[in-house]
Backbone as a ProteinNet text record, in pm:
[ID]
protein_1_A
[PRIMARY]
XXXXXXXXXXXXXXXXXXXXXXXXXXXXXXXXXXXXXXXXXXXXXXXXXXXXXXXXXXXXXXXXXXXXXXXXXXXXXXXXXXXXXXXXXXXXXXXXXXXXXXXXXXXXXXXXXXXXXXXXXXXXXXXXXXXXXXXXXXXXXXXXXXXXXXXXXXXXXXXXXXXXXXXXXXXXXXXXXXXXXXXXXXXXXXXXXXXXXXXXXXXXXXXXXXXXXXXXXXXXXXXXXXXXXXXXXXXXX
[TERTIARY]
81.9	0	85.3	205.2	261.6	325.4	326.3	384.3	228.2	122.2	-12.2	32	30.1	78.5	12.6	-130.1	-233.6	-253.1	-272.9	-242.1	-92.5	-47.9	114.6	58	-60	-48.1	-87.9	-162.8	-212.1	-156.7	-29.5	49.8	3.7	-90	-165.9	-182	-148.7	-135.4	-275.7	-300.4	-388.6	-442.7	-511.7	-538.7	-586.5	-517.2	-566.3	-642.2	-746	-867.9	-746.8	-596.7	-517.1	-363.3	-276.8	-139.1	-100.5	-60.8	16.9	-40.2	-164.3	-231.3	-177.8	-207.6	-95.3	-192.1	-355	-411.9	-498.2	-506.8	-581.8	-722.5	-758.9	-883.4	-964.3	-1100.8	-1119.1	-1137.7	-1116	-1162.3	-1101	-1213.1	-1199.5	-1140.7	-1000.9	-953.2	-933.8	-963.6	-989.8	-850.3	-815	-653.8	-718.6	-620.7	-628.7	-515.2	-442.9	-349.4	-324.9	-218.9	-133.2	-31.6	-44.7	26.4	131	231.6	330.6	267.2	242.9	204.1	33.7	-37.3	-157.7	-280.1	-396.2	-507.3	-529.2	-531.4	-513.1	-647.5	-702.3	-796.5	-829.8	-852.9	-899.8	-852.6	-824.8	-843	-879.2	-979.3	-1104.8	-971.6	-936	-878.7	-978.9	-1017.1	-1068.2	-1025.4	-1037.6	-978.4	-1082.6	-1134.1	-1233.4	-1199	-1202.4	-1197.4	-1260.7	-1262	-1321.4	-1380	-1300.2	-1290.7	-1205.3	-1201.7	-1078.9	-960.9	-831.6	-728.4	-719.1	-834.2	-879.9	-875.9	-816.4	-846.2	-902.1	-947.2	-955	-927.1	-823.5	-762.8	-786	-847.9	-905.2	-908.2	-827.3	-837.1	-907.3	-980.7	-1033.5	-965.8	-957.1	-868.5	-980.3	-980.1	-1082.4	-1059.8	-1022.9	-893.1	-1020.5	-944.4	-984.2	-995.6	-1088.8	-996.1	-968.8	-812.5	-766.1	-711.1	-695.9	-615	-681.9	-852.2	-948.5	-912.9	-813.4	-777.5	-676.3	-588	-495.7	-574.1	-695.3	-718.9	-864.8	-938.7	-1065.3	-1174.5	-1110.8	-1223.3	-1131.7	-1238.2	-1168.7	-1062.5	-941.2	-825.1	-872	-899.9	-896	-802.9	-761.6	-714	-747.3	-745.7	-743.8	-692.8	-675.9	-596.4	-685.4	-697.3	-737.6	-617.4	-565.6	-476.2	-499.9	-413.4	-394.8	-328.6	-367.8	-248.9	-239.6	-130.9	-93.4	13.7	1.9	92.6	164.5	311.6	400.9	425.5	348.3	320.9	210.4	243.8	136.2	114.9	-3.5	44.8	-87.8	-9.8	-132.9	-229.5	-361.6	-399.7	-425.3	-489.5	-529.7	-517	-473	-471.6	-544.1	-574.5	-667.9	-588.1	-573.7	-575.2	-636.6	-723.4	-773.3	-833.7	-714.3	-684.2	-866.1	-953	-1089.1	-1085.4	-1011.6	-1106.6	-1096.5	-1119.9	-1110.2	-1034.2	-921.3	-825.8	-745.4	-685.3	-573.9	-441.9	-419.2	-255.8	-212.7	-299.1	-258.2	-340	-386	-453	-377.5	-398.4	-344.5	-426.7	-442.9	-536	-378.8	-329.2	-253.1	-295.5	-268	-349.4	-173.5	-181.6	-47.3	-83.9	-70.6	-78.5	102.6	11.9	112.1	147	68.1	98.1	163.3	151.2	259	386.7	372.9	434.7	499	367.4	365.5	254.7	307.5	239.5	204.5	76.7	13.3	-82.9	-113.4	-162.8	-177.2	-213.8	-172.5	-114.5	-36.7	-2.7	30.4	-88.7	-60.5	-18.9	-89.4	-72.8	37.5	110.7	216.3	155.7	197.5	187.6	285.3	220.9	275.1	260.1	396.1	376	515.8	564.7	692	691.4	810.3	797.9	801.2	767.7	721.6	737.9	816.6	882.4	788.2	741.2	716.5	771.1	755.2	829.2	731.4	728.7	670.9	561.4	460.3	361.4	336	205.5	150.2	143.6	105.9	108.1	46.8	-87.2	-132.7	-119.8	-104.8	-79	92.5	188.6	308.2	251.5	137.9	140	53.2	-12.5	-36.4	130.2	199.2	315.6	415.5	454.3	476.5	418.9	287.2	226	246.7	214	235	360.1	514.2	621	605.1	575.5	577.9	530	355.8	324	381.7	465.5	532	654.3	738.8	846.5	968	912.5	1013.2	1012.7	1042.4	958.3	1053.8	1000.2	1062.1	1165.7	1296.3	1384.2	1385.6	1285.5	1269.6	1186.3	1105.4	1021.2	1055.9	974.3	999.8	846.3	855.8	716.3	649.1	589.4	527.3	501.6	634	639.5	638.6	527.5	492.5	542.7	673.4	728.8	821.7	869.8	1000.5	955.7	1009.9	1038.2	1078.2	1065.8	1152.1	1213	1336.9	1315.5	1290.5	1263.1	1231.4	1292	1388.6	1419.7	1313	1342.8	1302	1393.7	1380.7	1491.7	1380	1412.8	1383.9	1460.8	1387	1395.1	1350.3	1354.2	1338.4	1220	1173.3	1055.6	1026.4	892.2	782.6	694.6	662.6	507.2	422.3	332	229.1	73	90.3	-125.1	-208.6	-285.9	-382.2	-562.3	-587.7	-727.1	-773.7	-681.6	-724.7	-628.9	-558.1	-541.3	-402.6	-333	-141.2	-107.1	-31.2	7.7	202.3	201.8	386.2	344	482.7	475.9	635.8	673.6	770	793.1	913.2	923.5	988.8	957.4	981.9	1017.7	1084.6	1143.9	1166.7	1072.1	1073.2	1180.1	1243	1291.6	1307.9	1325.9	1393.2	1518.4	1574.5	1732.4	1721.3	1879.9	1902	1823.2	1721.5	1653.7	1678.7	1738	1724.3	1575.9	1464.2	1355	1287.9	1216.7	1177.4	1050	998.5	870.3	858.2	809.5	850.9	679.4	672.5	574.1	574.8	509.3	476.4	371.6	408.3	339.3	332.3	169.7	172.7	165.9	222.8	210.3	55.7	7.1	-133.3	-223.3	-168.8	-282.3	-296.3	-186.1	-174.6	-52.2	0.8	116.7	70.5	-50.8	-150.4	-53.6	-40.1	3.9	-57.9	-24.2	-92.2	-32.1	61.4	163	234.3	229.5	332	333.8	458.8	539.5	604.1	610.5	716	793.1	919.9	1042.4	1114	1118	1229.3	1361	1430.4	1583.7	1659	1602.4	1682.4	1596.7	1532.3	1461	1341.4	1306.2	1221.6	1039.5	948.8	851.5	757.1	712	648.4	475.5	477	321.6	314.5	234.5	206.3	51.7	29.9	-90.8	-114	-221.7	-242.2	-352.9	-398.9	-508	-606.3	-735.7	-864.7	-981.7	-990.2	-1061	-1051.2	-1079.3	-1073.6	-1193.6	-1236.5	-1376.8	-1344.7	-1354.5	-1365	-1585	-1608.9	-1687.7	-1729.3
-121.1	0	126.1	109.7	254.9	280.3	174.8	237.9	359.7	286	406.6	572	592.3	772.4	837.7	776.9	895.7	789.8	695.8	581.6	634.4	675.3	711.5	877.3	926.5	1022	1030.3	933.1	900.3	888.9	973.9	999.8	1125.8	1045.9	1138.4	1101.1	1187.8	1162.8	1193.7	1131.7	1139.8	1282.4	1352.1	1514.5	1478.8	1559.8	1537.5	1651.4	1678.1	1751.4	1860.6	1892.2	1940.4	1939.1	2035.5	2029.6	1894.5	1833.3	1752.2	1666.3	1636.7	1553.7	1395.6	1324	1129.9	1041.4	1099.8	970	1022.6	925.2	980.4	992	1064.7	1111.9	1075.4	1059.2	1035	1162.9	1124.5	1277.9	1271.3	1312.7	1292.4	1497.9	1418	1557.6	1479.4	1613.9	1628.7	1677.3	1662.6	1698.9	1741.6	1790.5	1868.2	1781.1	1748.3	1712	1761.3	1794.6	1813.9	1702.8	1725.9	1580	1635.5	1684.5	1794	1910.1	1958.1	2070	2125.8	2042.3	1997.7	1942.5	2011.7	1980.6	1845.6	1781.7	1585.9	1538.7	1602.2	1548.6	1556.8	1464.9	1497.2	1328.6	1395.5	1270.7	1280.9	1180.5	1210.2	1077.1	1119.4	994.8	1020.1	877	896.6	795.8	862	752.6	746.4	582.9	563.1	477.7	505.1	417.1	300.1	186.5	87.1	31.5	-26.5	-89.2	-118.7	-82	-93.3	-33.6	-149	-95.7	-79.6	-106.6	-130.8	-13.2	26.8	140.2	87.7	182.3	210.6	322	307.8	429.8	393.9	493.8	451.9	544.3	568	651.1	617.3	768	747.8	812.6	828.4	954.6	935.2	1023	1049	1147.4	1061.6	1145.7	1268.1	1368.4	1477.3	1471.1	1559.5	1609.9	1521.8	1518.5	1410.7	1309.7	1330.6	1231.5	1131.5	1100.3	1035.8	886.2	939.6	800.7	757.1	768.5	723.8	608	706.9	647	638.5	568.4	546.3	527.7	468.1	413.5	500.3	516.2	528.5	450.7	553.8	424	442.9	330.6	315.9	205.4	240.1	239.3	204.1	85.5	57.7	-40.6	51.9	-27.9	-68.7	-169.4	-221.8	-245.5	-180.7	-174.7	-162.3	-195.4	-226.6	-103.8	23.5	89.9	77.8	30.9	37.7	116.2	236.3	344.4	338.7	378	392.2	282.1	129.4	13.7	44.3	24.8	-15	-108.6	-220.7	-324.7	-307.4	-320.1	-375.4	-480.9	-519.2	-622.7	-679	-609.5	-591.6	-503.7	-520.3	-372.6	-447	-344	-362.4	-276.1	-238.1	-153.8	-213.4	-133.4	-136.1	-7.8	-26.7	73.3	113.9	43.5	99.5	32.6	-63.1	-135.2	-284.1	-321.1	-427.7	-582.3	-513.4	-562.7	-563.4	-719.8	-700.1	-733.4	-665.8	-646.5	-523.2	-422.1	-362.3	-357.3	-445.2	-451.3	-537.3	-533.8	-565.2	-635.2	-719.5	-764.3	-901.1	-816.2	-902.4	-894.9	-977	-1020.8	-1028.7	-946.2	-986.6	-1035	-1149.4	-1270.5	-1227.3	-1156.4	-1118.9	-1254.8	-1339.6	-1480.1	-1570.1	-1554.7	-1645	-1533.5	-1450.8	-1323.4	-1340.7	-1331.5	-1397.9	-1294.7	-1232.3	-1151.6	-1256.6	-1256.2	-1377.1	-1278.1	-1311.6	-1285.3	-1293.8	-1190.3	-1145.8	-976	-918.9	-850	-798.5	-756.9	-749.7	-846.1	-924.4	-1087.4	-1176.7	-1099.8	-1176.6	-1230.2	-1370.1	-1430.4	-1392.9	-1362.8	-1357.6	-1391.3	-1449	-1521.7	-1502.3	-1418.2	-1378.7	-1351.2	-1349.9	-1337.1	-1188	-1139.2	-1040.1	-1001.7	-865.5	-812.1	-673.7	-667.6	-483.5	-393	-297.8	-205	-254.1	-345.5	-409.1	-304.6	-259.5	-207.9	-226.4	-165.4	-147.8	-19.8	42.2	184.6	262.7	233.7	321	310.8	175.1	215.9	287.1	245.6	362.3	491.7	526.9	697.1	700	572.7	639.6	558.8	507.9	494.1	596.7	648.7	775.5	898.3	908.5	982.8	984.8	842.3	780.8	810.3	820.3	864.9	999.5	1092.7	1229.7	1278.3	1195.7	1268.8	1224	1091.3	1056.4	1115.8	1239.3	1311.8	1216.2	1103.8	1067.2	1039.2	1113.3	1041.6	896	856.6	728.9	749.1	682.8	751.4	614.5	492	395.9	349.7	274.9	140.1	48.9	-73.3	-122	-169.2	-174.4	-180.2	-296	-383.9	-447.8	-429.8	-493.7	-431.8	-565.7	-636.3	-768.3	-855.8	-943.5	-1028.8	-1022	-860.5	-866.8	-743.9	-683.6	-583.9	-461.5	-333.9	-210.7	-138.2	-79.5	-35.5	128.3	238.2	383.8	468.1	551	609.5	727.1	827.2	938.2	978.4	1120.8	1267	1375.7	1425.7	1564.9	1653.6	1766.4	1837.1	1977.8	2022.9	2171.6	2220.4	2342.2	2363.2	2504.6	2539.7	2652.8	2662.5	2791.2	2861.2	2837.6	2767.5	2830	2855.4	2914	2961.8	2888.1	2800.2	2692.5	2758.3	2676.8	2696.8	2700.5	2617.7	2635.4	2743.7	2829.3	2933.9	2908.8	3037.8	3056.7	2929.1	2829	2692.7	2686.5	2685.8	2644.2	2507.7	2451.5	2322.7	2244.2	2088.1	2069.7	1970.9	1991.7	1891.9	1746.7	1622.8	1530.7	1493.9	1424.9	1351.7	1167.2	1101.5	987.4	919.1	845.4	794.7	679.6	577	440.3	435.1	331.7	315.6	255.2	317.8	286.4	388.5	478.5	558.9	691	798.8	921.1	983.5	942.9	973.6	1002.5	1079.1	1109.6	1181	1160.2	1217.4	1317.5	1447	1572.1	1598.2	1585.1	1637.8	1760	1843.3	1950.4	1945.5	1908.5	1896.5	1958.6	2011.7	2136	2043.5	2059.8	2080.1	2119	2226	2276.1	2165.1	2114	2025.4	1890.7	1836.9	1725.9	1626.7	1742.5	1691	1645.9	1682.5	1660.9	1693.6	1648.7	1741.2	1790.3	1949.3	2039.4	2013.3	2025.7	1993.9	1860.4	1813.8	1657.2	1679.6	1643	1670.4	1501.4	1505.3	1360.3	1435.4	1376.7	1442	1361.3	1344.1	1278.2	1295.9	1179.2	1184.3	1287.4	1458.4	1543.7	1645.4	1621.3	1706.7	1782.6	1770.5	1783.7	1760	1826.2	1744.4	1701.9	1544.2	1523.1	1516.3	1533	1533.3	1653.1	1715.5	1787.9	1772.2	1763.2	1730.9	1888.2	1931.1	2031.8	2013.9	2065.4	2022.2	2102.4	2077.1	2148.4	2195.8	2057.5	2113.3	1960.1	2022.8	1912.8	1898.1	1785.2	1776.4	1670	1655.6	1600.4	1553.1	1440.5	1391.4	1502.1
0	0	0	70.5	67.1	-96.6	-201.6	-282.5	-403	-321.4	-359.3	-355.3	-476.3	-479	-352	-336.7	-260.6	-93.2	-82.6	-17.7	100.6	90.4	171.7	182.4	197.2	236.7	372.1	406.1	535.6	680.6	698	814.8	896.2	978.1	1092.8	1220.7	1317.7	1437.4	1546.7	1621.8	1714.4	1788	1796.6	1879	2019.3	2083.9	2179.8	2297.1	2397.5	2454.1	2464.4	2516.6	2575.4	2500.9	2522.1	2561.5	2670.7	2675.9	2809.4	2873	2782.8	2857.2	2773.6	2848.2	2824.1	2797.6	2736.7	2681	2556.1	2479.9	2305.4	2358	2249.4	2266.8	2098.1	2118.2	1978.5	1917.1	1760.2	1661.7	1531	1451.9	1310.1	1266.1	1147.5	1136.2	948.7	863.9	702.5	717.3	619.3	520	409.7	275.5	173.4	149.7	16.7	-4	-156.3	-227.5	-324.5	-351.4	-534.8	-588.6	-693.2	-691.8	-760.6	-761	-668.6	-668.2	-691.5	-760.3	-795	-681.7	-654.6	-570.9	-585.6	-527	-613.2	-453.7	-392	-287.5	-169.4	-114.6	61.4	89.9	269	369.7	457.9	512.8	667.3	687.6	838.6	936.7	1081.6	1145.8	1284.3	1317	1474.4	1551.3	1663.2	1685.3	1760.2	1890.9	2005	2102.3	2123.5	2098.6	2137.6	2238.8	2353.1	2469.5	2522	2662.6	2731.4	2661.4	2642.4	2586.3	2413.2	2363.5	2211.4	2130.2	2039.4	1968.8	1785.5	1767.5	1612.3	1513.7	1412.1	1320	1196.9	1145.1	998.4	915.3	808.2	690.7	611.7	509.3	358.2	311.6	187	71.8	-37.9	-51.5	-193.7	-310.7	-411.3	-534	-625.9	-665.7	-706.1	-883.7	-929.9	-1068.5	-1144.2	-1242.9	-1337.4	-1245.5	-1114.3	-1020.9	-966.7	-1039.7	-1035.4	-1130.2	-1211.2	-1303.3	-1234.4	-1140.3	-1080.7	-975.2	-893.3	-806.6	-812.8	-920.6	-868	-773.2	-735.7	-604.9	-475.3	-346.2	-191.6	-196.9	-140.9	-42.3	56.6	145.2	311.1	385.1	469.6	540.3	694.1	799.3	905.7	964.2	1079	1252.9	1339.1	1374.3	1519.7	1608.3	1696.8	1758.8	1914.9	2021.1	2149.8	2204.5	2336.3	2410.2	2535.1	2542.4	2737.3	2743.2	2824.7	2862.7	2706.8	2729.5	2585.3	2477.1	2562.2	2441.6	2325.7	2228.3	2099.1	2014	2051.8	1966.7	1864.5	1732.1	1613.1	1625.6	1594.4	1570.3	1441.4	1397.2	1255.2	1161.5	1048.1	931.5	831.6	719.2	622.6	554.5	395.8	334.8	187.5	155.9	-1.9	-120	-172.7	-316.7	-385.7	-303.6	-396.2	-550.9	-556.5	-749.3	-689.4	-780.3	-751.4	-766.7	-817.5	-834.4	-658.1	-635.1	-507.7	-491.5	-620.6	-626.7	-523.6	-488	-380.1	-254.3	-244	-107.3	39.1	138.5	255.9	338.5	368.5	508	576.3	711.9	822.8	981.3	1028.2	1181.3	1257.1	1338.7	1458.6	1585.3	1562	1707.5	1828.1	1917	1987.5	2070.1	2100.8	2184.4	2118	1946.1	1882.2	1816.4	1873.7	1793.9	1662	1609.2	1457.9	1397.1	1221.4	1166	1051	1000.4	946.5	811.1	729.9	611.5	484.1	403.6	274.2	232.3	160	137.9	22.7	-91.2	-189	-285.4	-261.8	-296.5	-253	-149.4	-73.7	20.8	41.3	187.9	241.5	420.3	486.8	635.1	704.3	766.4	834.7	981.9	970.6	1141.4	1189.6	1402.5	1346.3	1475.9	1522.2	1703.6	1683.4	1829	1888.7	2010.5	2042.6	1910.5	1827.1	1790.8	1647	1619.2	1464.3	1465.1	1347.2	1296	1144.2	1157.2	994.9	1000.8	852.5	772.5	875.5	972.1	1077	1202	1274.6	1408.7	1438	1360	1353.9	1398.4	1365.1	1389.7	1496.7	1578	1687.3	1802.9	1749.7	1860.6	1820.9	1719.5	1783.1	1801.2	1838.4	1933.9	2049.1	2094.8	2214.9	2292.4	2172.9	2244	2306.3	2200.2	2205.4	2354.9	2335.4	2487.7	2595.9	2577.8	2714.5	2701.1	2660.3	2637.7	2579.1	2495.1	2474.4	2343.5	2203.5	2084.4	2041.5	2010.4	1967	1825.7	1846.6	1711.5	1608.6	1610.3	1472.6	1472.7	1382.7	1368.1	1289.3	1286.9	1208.5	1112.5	1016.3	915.7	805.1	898.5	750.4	582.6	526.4	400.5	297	255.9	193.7	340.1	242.6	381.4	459.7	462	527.9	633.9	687.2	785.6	758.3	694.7	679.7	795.2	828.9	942.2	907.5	990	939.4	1063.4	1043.6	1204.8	1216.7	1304.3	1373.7	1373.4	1332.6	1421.9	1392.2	1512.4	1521.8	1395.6	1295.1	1231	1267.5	1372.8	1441.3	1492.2	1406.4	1475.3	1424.5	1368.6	1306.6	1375.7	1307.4	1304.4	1202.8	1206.6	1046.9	1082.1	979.1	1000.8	965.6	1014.6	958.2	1013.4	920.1	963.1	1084	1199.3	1342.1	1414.8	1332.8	1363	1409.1	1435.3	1408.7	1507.9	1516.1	1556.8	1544.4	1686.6	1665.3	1677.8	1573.3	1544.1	1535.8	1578	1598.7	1483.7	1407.9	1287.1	1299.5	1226.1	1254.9	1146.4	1109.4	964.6	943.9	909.3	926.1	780.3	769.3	652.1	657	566.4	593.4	554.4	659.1	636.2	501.6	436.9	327.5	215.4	219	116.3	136.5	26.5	48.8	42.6	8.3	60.7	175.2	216.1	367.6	386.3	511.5	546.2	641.7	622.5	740.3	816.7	880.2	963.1	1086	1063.1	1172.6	1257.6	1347.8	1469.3	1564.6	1614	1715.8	1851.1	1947.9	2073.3	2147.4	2080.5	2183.3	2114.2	2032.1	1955.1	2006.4	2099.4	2106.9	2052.1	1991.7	1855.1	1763.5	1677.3	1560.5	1475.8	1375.3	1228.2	1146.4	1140	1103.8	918	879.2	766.4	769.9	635.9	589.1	521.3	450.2	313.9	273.5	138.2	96.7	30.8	72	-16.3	-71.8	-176	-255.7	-260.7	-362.5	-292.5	-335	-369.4	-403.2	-341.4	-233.4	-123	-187.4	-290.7	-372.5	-319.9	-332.3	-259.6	-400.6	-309.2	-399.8	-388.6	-270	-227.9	-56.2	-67	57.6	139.4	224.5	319.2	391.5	408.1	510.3	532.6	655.9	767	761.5	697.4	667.3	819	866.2	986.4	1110.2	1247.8	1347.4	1455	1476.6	1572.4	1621.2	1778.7	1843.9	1890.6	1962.6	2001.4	2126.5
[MASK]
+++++++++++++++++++++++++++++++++++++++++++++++++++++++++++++++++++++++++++++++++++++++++++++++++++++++++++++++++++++++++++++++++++++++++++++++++++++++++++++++++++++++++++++++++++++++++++++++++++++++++++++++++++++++++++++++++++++++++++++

């Protein structure tokens, strides 16, 4: 799924009622996204509490314009995932490209008692151990949330990618101001990449927000962007 042009735009972090407060809250927040520069759509992500330690994170994207032949149908996107304090474990992901073809679709189950990731992946089987730190395309973004509000962001993961593992670090990339629709927002930058790729992912994240990202960028391997995200509107329950 992440090699989906519009599909990999879906790096969004959890909002939360407060600044400093140490547990998610539910709430659906819209994106705007650009595809070289080009209006190319929208993305609704929510995140629903379940039970007990149970969560749910679920993206749509819905392609714009000529960027309608790229991507016909909804991509969606979902996590059923587990949080205890700074642990995050996946249970389930889903991802499907909207046709009906499943050369890019995803459905894997992580059995934390056999710590074993079990599935299909784009017509890969898969079937592979599995440690704390493992994820799919969405619960990654609520564990490092999870770091952030516990002051500690987390500096790697590692990522279900068909049958192997990617790993992706963290560093801190500084820190802005910008004006968004929810009004002037300092924000702290994050830069995700995988080892081995000059490609990378920058996110701005406000603080009063929860560490939401207000801005995401993809940059290619000559820092170039190739897709940008900005944040239309946010509602909480």
């Amino acid at each position: 799924m992440k090699r989906l042009a519009l599909c990999c735009l879906l790096l969004v972090l959890p909002a939360l009622h407060a600044a400093g407060a140490d547990e998610l809250q539910p709430f659906t927040v819209r994106y705007a996204w650009t595809l070289k520069g080009l209006s190319a759509g929208t993305s609704t992500v929510m995140l629903k509490h379940l039970d007990g330690e149970r969560w749910s994170y679920a993206s749509r994207s819905v392609a714009r314009g000529l960027f309608r032949l790229i991507a016909s149908g909804d991509i969606v996107q979902d996590s059923t995932l587990r949080v205890t304090g700074n642990l995050v474990l996946p249970e389930h992901y889903r991802g499907d490209d909207g046709t009906s073809a499943t050369s890019r679709d995803v459905q894997v189950n992580f059995d934390w008692q056999a710590r074993r990731v079990r599935g299909i992946y784009e017509d890969v089987p898969v079937d592979m151990p599995i440690e704390p730190g493992v994820h799919d395309d969405m619960s990654v973004q609520v564990a490092l949330m999870q770091g952030l509000l516990h002051g500690a962001a987390p500096t790697g993961f590692r990522l279900v990618d068909r049958n192997i593992l990617k790993e992706y670090a963290y560093t801190s990339a500084g820190s802005a101001d910008l004006e968004t629709p929810l009004g002037r927002q300092h924000t702290v930058i994050y830069r995700s990449q995988r080892i081995g790729s000059k490609s990378s992912t920058l996110f701005w994240c406000a603080p009063s927000l929860g560490y939401l990202p207000i801005k995401v960028e993809r940059h290619d391997g000559n820092d170039k962007v190739e897709w940008a995200m900005t944040i239309e509107a946010l509602t909480r329950p």
